[in-house]
Structures are given as structure tokens and as C-alpha cells.
OpenMM code with the backbone's topology and positions (N, CA, C; nanometers):
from openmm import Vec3, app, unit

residues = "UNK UNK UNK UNK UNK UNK UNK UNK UNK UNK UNK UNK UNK UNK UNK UNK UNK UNK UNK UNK UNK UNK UNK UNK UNK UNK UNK UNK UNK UNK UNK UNK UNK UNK UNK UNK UNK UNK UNK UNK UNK UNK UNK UNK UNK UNK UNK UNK UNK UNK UNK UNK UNK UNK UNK UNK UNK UNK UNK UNK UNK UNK UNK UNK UNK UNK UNK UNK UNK UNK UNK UNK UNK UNK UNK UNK UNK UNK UNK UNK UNK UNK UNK UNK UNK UNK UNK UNK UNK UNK UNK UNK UNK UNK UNK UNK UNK UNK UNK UNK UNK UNK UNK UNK UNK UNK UNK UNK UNK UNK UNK UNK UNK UNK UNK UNK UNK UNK UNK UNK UNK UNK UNK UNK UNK UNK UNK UNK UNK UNK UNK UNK UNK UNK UNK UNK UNK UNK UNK UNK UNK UNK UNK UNK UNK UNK UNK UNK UNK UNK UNK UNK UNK UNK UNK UNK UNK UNK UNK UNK UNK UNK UNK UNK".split()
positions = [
    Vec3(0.0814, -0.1189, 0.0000),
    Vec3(0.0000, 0.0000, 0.0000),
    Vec3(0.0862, 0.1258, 0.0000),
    Vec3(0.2128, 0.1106, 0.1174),
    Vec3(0.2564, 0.2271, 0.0894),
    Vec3(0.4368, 0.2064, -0.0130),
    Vec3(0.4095, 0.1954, -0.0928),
    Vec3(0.4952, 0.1259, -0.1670),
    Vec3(0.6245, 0.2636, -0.1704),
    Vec3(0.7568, 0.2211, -0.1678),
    Vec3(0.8693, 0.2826, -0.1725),
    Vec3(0.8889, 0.3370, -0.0437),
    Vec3(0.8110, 0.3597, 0.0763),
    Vec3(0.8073, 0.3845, 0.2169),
    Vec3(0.8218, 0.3495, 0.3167),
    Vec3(0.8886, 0.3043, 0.4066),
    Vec3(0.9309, 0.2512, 0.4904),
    Vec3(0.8340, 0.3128, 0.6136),
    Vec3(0.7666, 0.2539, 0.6373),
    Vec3(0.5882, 0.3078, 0.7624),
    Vec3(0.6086, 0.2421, 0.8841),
    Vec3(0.6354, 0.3618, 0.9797),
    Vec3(0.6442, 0.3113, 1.1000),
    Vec3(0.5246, 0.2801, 1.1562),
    Vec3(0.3610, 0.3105, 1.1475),
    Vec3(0.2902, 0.2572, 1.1710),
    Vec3(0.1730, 0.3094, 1.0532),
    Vec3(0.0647, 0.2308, 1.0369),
    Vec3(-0.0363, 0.2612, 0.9474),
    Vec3(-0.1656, 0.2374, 1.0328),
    Vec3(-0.2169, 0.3338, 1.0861),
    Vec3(-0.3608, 0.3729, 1.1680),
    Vec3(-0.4116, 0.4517, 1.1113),
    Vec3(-0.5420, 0.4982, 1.2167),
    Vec3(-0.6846, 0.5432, 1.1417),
    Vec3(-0.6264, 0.7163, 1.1695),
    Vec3(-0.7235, 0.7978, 1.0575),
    Vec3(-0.7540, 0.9189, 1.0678),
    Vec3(-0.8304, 0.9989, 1.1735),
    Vec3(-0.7946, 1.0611, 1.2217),
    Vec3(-0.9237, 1.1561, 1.3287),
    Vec3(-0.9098, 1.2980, 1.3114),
    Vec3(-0.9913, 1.3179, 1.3573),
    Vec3(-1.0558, 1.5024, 1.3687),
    Vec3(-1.0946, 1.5103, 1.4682),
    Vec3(-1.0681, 1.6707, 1.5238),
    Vec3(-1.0973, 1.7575, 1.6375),
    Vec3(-1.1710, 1.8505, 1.5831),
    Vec3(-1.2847, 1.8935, 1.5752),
    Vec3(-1.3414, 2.0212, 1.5442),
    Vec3(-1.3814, 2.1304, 1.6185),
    Vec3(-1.3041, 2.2335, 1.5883),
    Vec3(-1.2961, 2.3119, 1.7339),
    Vec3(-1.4137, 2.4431, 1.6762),
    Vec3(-1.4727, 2.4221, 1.5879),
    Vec3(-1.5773, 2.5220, 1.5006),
    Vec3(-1.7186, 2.5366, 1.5314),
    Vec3(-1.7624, 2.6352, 1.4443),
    Vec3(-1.9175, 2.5451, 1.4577),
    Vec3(-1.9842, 2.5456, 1.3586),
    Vec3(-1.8765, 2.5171, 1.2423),
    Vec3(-1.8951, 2.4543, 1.1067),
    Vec3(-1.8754, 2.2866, 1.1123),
    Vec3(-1.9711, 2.2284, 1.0690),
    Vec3(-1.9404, 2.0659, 1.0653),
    Vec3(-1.8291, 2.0318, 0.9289),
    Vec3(-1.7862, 1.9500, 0.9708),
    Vec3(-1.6965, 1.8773, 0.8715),
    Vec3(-1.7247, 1.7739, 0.8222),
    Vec3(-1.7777, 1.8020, 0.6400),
    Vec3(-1.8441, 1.7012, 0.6095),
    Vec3(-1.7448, 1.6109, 0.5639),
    Vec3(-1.6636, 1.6310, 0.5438),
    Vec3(-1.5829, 1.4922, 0.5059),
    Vec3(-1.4008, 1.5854, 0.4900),
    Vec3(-1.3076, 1.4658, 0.5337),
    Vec3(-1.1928, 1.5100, 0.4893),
    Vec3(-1.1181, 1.3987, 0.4642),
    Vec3(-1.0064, 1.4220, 0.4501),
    Vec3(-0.8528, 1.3419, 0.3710),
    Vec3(-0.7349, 1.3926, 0.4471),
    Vec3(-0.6214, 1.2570, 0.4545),
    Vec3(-0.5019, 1.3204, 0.5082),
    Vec3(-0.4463, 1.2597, 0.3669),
    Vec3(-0.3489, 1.3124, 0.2490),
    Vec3(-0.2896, 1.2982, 0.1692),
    Vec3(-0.3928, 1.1468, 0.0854),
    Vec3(-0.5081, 1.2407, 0.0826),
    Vec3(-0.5989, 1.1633, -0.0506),
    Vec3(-0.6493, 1.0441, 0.0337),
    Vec3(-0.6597, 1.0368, 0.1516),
    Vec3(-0.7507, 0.9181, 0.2391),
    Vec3(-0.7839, 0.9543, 0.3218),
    Vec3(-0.9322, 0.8884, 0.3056),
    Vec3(-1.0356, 0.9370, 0.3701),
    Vec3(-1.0654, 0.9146, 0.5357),
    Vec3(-1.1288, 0.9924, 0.6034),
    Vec3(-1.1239, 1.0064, 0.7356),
    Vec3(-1.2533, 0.9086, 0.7424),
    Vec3(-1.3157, 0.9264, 0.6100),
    Vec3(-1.5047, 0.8498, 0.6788),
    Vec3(-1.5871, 0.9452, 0.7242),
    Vec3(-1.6321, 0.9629, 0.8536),
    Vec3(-1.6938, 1.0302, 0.9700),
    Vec3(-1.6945, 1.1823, 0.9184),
    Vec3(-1.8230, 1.2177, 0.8936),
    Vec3(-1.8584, 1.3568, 0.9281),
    Vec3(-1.8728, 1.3735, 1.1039),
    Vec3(-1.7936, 1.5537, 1.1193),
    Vec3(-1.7828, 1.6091, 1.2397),
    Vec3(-1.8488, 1.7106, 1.2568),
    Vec3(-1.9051, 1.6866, 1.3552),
    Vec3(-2.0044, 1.8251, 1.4022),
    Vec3(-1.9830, 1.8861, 1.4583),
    Vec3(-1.9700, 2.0757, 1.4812),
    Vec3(-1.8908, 2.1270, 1.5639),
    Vec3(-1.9133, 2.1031, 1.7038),
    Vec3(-1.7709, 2.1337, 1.7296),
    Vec3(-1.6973, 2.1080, 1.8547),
    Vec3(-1.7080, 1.9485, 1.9287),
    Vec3(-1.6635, 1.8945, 1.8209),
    Vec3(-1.6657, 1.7046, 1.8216),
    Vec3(-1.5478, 1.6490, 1.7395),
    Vec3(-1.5460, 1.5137, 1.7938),
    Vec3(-1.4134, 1.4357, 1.7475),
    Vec3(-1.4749, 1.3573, 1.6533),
    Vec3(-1.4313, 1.3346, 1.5875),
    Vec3(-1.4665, 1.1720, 1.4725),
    Vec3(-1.3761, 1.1413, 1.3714),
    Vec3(-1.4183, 1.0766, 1.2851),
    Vec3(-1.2687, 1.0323, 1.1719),
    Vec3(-1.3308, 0.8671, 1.1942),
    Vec3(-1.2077, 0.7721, 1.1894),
    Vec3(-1.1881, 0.6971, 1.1891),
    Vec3(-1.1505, 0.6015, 1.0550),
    Vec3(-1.1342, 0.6957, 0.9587),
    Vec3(-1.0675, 0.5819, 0.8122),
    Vec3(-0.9444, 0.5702, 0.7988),
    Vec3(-0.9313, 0.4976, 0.7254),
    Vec3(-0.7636, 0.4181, 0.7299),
    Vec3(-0.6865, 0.3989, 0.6169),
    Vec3(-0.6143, 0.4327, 0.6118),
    Vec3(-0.4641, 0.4501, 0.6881),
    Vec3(-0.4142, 0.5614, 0.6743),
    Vec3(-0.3963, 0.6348, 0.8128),
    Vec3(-0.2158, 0.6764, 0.7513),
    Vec3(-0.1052, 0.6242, 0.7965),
    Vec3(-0.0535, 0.6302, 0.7149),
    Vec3(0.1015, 0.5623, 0.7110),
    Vec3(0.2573, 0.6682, 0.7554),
    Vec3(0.2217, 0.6824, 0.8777),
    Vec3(0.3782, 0.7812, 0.8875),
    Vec3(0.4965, 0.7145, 0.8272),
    Vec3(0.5733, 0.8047, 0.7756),
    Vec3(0.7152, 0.7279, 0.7964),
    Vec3(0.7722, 0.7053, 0.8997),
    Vec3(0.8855, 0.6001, 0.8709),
    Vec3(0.9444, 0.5524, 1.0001),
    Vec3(1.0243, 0.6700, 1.0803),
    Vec3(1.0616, 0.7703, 1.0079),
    Vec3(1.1572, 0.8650, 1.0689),
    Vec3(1.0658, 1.0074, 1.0279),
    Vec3(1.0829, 1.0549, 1.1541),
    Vec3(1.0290, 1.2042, 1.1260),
    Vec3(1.0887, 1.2936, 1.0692),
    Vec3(1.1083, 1.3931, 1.0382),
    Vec3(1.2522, 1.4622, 0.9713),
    Vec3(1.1965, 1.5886, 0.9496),
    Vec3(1.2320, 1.7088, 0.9384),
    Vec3(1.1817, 1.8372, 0.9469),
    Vec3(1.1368, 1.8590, 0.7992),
    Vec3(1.0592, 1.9058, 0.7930),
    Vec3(1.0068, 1.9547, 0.6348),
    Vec3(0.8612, 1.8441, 0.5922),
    Vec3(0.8948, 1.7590, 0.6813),
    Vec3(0.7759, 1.6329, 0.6704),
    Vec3(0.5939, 1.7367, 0.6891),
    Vec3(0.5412, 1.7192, 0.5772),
    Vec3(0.3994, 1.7961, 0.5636),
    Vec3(0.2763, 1.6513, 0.5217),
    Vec3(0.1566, 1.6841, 0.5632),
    Vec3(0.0442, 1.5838, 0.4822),
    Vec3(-0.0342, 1.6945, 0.4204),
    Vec3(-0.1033, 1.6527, 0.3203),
    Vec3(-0.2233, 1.7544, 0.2499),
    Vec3(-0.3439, 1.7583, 0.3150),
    Vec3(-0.4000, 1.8173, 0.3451),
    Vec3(-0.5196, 1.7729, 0.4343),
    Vec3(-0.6784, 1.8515, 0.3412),
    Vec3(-0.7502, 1.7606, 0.3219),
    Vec3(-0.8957, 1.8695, 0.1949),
    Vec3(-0.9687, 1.8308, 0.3020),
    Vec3(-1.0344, 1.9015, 0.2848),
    Vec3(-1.1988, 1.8888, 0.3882),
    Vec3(-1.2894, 2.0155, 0.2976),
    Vec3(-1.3940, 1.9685, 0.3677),
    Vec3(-1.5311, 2.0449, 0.3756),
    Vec3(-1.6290, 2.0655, 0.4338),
    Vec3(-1.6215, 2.1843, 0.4820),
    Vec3(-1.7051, 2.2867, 0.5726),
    Vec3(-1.9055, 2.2612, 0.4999),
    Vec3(-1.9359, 2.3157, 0.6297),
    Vec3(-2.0692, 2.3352, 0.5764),
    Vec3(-2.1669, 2.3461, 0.7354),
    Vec3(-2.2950, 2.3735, 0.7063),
    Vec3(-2.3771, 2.3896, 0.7901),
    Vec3(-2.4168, 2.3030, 0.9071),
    Vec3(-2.3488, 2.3681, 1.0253),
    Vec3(-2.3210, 2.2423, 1.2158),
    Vec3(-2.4890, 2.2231, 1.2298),
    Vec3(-2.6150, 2.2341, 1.1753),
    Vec3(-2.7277, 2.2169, 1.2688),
    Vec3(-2.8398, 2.2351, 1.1455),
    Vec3(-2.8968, 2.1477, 1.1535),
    Vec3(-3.0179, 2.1507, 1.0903),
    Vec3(-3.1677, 2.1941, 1.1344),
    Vec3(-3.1251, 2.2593, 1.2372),
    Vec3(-3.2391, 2.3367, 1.3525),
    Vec3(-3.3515, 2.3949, 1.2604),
    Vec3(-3.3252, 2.5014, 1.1562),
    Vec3(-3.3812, 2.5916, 1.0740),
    Vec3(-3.5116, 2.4628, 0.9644),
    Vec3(-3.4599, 2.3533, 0.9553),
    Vec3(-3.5234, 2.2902, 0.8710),
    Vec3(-3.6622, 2.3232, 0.8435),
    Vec3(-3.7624, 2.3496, 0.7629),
    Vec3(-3.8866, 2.3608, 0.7579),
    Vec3(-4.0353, 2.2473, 0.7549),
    Vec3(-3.9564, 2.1565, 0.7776),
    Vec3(-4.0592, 2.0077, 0.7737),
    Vec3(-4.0666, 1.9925, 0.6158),
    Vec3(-4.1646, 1.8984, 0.5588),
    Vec3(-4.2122, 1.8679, 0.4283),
    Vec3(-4.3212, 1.8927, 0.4007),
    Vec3(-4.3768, 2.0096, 0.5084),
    Vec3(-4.5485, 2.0404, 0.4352),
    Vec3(-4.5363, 2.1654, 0.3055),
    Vec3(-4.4342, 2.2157, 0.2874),
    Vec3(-4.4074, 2.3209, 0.1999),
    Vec3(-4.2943, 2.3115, 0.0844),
    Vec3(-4.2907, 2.2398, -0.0371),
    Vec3(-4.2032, 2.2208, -0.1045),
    Vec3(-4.1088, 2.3620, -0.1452),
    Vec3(-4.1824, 2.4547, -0.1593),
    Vec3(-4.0573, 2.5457, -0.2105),
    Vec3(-4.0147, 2.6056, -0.1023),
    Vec3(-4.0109, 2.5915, 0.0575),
    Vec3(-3.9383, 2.6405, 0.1355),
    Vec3(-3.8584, 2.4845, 0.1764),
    Vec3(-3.8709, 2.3800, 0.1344),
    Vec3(-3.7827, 2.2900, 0.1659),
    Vec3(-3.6540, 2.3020, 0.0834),
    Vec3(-3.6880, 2.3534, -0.0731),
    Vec3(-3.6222, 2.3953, -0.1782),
    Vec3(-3.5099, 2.4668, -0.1241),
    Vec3(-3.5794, 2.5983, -0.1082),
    Vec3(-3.4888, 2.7305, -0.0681),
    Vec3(-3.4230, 2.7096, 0.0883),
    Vec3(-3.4577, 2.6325, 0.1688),
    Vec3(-3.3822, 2.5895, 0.2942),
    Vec3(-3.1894, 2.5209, 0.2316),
    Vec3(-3.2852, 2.3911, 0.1161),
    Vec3(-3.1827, 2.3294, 0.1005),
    Vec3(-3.0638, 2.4400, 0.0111),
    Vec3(-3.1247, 2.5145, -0.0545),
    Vec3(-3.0388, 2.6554, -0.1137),
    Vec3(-2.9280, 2.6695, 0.0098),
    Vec3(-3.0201, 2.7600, 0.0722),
    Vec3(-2.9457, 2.8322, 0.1602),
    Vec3(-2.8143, 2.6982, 0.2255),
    Vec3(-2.8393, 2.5563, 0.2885),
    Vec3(-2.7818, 2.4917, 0.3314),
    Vec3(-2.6125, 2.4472, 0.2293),
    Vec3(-2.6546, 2.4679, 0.0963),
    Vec3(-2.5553, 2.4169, -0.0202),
    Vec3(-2.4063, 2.5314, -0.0436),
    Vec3(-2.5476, 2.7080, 0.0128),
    Vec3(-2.4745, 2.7772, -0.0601),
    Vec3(-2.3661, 2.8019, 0.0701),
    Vec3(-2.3450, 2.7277, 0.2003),
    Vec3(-2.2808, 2.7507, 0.2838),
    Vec3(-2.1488, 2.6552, 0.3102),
    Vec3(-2.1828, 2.5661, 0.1781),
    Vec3(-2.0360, 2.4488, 0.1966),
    Vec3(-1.9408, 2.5344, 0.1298),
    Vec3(-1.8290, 2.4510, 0.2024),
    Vec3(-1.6750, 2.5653, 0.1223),
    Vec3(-1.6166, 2.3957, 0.0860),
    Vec3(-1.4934, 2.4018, 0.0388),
    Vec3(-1.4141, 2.2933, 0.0009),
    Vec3(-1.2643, 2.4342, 0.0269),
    Vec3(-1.2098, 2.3436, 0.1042),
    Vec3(-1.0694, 2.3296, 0.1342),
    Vec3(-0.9099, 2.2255, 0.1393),
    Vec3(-0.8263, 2.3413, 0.1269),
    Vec3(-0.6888, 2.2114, 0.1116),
    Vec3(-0.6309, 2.2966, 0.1580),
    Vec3(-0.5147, 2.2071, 0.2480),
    Vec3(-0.3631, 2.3076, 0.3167),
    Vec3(-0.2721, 2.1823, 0.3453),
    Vec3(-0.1475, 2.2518, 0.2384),
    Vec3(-0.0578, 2.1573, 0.3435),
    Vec3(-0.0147, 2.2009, 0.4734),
    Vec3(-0.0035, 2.1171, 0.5909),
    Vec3(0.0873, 2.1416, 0.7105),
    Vec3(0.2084, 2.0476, 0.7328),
    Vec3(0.2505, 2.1306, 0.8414),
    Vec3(0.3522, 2.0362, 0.9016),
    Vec3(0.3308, 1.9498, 0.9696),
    Vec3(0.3953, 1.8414, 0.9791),
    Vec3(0.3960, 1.6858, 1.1014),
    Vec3(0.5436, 1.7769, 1.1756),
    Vec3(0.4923, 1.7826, 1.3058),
    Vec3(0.5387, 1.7800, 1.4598),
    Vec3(0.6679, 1.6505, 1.4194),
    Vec3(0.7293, 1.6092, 1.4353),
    Vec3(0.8910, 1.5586, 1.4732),
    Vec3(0.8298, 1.4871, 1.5907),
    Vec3(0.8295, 1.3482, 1.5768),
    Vec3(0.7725, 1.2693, 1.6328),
    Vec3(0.9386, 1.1407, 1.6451),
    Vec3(1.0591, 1.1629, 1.6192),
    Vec3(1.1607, 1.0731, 1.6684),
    Vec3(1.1511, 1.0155, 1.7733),
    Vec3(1.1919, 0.9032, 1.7707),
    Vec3(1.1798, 0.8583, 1.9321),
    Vec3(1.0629, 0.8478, 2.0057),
    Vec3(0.9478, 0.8266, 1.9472),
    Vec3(0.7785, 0.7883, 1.9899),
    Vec3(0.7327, 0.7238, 1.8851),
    Vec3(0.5961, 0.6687, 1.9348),
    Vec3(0.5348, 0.5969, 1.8682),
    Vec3(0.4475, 0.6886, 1.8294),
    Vec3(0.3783, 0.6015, 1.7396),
    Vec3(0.2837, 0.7622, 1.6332),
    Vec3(0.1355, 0.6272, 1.6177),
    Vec3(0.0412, 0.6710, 1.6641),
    Vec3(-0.0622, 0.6725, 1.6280),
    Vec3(-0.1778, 0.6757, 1.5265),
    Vec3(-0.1238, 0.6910, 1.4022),
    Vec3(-0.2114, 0.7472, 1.3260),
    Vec3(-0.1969, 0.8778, 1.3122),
    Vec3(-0.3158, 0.9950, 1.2560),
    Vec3(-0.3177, 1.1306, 1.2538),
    Vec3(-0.4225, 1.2075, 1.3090),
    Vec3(-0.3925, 1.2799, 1.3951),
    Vec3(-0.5363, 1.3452, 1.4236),
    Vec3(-0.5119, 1.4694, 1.3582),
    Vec3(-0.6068, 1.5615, 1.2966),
    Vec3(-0.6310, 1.6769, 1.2497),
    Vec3(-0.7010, 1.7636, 1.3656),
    Vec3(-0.6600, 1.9005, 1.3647),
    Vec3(-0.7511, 1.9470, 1.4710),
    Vec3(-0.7564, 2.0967, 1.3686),
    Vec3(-0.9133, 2.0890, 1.3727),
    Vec3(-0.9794, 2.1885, 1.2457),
    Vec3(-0.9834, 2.3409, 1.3656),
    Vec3(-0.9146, 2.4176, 1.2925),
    Vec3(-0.9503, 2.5527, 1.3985),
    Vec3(-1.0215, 2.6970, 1.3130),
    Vec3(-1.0440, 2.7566, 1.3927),
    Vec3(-1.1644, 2.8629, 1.3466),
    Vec3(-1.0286, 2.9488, 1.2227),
    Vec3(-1.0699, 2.9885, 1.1064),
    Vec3(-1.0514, 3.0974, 1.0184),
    Vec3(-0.9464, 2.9750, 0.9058),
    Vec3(-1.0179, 2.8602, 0.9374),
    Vec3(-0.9639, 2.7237, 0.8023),
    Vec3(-0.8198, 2.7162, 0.8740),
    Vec3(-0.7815, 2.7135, 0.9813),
    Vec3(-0.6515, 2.6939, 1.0397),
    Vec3(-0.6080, 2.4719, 1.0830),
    Vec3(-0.5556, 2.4461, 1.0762),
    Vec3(-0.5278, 2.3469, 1.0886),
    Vec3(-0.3983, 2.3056, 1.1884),
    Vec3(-0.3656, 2.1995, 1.2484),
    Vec3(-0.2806, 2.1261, 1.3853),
    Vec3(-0.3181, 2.0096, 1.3570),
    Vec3(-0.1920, 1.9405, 1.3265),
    Vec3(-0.1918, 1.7899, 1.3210),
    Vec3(-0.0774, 1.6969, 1.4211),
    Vec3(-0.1166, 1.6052, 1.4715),
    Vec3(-0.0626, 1.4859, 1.5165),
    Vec3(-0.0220, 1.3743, 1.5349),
    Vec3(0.0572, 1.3101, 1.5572),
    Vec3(0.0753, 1.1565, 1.5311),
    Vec3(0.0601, 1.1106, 1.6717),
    Vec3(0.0387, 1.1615, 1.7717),
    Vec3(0.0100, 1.1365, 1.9191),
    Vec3(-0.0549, 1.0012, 1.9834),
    Vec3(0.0014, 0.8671, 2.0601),
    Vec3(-0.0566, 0.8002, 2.0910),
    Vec3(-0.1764, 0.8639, 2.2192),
    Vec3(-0.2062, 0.9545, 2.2701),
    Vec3(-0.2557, 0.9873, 2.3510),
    Vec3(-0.3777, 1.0510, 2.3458),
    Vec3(-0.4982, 1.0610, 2.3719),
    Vec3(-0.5888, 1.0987, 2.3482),
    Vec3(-0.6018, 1.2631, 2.3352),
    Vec3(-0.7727, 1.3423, 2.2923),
    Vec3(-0.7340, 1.4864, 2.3194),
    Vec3(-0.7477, 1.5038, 2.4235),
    Vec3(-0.7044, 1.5980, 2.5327),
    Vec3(-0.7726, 1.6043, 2.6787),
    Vec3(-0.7218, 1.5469, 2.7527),
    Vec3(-0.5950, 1.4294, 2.7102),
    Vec3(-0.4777, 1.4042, 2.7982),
    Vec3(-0.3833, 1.4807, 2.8294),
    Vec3(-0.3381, 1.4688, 2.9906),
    Vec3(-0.1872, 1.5781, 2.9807),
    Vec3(-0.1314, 1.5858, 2.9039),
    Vec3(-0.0722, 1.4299, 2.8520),
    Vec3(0.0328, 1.4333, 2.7650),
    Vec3(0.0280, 1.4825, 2.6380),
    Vec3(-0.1365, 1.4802, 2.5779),
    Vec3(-0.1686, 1.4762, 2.4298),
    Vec3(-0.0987, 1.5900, 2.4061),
    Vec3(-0.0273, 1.6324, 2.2955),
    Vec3(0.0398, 1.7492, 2.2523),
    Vec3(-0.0099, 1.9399, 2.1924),
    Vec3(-0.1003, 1.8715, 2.1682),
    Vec3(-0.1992, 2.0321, 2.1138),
    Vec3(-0.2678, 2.0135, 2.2617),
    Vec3(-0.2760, 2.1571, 2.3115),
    Vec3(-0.3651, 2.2135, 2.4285),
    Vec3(-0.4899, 2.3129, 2.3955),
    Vec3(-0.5297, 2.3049, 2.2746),
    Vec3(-0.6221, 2.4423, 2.2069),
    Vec3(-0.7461, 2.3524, 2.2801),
    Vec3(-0.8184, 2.4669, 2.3580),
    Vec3(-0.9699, 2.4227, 2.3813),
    Vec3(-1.0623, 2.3752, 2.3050),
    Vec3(-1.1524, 2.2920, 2.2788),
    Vec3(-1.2768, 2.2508, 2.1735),
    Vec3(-1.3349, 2.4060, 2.1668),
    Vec3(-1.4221, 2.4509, 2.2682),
    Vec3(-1.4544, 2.5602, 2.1983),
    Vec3(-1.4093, 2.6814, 2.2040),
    Vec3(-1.3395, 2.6896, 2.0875),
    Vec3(-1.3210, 2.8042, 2.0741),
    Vec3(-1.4143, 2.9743, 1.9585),
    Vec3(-1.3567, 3.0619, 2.0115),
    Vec3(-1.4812, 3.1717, 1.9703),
    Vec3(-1.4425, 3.1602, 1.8098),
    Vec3(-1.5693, 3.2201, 1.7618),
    Vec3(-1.5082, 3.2523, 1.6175),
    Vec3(-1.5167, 3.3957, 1.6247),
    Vec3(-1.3873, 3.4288, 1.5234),
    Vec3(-1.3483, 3.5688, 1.5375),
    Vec3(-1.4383, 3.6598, 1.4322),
    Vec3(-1.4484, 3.7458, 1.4108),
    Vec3(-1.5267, 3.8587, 1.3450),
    Vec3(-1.4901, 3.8559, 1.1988),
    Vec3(-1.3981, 3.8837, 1.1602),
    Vec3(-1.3160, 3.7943, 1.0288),
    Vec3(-1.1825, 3.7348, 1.0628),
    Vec3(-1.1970, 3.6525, 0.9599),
    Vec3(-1.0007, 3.5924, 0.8851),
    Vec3(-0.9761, 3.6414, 0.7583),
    Vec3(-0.8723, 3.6026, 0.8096),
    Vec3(-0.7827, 3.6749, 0.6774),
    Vec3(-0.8440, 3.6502, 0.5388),
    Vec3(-0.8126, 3.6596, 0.4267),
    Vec3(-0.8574, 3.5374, 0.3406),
    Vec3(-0.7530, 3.4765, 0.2992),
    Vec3(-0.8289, 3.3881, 0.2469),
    Vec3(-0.7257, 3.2268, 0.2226),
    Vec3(-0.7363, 3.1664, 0.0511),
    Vec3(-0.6641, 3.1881, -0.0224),
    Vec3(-0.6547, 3.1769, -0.1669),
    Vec3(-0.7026, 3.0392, -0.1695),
    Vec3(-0.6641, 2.9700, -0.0800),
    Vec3(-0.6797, 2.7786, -0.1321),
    Vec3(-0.7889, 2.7665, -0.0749),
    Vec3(-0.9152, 2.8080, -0.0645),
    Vec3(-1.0378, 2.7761, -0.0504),
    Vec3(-1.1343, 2.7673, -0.1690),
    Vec3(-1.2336, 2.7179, -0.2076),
    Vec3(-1.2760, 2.6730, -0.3306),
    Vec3(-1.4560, 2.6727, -0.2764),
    Vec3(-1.5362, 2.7764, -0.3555),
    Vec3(-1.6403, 2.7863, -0.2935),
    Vec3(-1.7142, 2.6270, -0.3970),
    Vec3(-1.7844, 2.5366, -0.3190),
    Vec3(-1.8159, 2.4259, -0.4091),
    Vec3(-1.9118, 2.4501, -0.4893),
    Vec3(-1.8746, 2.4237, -0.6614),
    Vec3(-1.9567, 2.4015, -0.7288),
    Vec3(-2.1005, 2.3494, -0.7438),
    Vec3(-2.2487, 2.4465, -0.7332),
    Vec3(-2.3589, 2.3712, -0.7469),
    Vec3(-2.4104, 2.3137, -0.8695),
] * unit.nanometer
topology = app.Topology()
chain = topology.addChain("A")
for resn in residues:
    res = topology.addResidue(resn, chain)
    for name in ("N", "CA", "C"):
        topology.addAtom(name, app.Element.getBySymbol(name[0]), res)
């Protein structure tokens, strides 16, 4: 599978969503996590990533995901077709599609886990190979689940509003 690579371990994908945009689906270097995340929730669970055996500085994964609407509260029932219509409008015209590469943390001398992604407010991203859960001392990122969303971000060229 991971052919020409020498993989110190091959485990599942996870996500932290620290938003209160759900995450309808993502990828760590073109594989899939599975699990849609709802803000300020963990999930993932698809397989594999494959670290290398040696960490080494410059080491990055690609990470795509897609944003979209945390709550279906607003829904209008099915007694009214063209406000079920224009609900689902409004719900479509709020997905984004994203990609960023980051860095992998230098993980020498530990065991690596798999990857967790931890999605942060303004399309920011923190990744891990951490055997340790989130919310453990040891786990390595300390960013709270909820965090505020700010008034704006910057903008971000590698965002891709999705095609309807």
C-alpha cells in the first residue's frame, strides 16, 4: 500500500473540530477520514495513515476537507415544497471545500498513532501523530474545543467555494 516507504505505523484518521462549522468529510494525503464532524466534536476513523518511520523536518500531509452547515435546527418540515427547496439553497450555498498543506510535529523517538487533524476557526489546521488521546496531559496540542469565532479571517486563496 505504501509502496517505496518505509511506515512506521499505518492507523486510522481523526478530527478535532474546534468550530461550529461541521466537517463534512476530509482526507489526510488523498484518504479518507469516513466520519462527518459536528462542531466542537471528534470523529474520523478511516484508514490509513502511514507515517514514515523517521520524522525529519520539512515532513507535511495535504489535508482537503469540507465545511458546511453544524445544525439543521432551521429545517422547515415537508409540508411546503418550495421552502424545503430554498432551505436546502441556503444549506448548499454555505459548503466551502478546502486544502492546506501542514507540518507533522517531529515525532523521533515515539510511537505515532495514526493522525489526528484538529480543524480551527478561520480554516486553520494542527496535526498529530500522538498516541494519547485529546484532553490528555500528555496529548500534545492544548487548544480548547470551543473556541470563539473571530469577526473575520484573513482570506485564504486555497479555498474553493463548491460548485452547485
Amino acid at each position: 500500500m505504501f509502496v517505496g516507504v518505509t511506515v512506521a505505523s499505518a492507523s486510522s484518521i481523526y478530527g478535532i473540530n474546534h468550530t461550529h462549522w461541521a466537517i463534512n468529510r476530509f482526507s489526510v494525503d488523498g484518504r479518507s477520514a469516513i466520519d462527518i464532524i459536528g462542531p466542537y466534536q471528534g470523529g474520523g476513523g478511516g484508514c490509513c495513515y502511514g507515517a514514515p518511520e523517521r520524522g525529519h523536518p520539512g515532513l507535511t500531509v495535504r489535508i482537503d476537507w469540507e465545511t458546511g452547515a453544524g445544525s439543521t435546527e432551521d429545517f422547515p418540515g415537508t409540508g411546503d415544497w418550495a421552502k424545503v427547496v430554498a432551505w436546502e439553497k441556503k444549506i448548499l450555498a454555505q459548503k466551502r471545500r478546502h486544502s492546506k498543506v501542514v507540518p507533522v510535529p517531529d515525532y523521533t523517538d515515539q510511537r505515532v498513532c495514526g493522525i489526528t487533524v484538529h480543524f480551527l476557526p478561520c480554516d486553520e489546521l494542527q496535526v498529530t501523530t500522538s498516541c494519547y488521546g485529546y484532553g490528555s496531559p500528555e496529548y500534545p496540542i492544548k487548544t480548547p474545543l470551543h473556541l470563539p469565532e473571530p469577526q473575520s479571517c484573513p482570506a485564504n486563496s486555497t479555498d474553493q467555494k463548491e460548485q452547485q
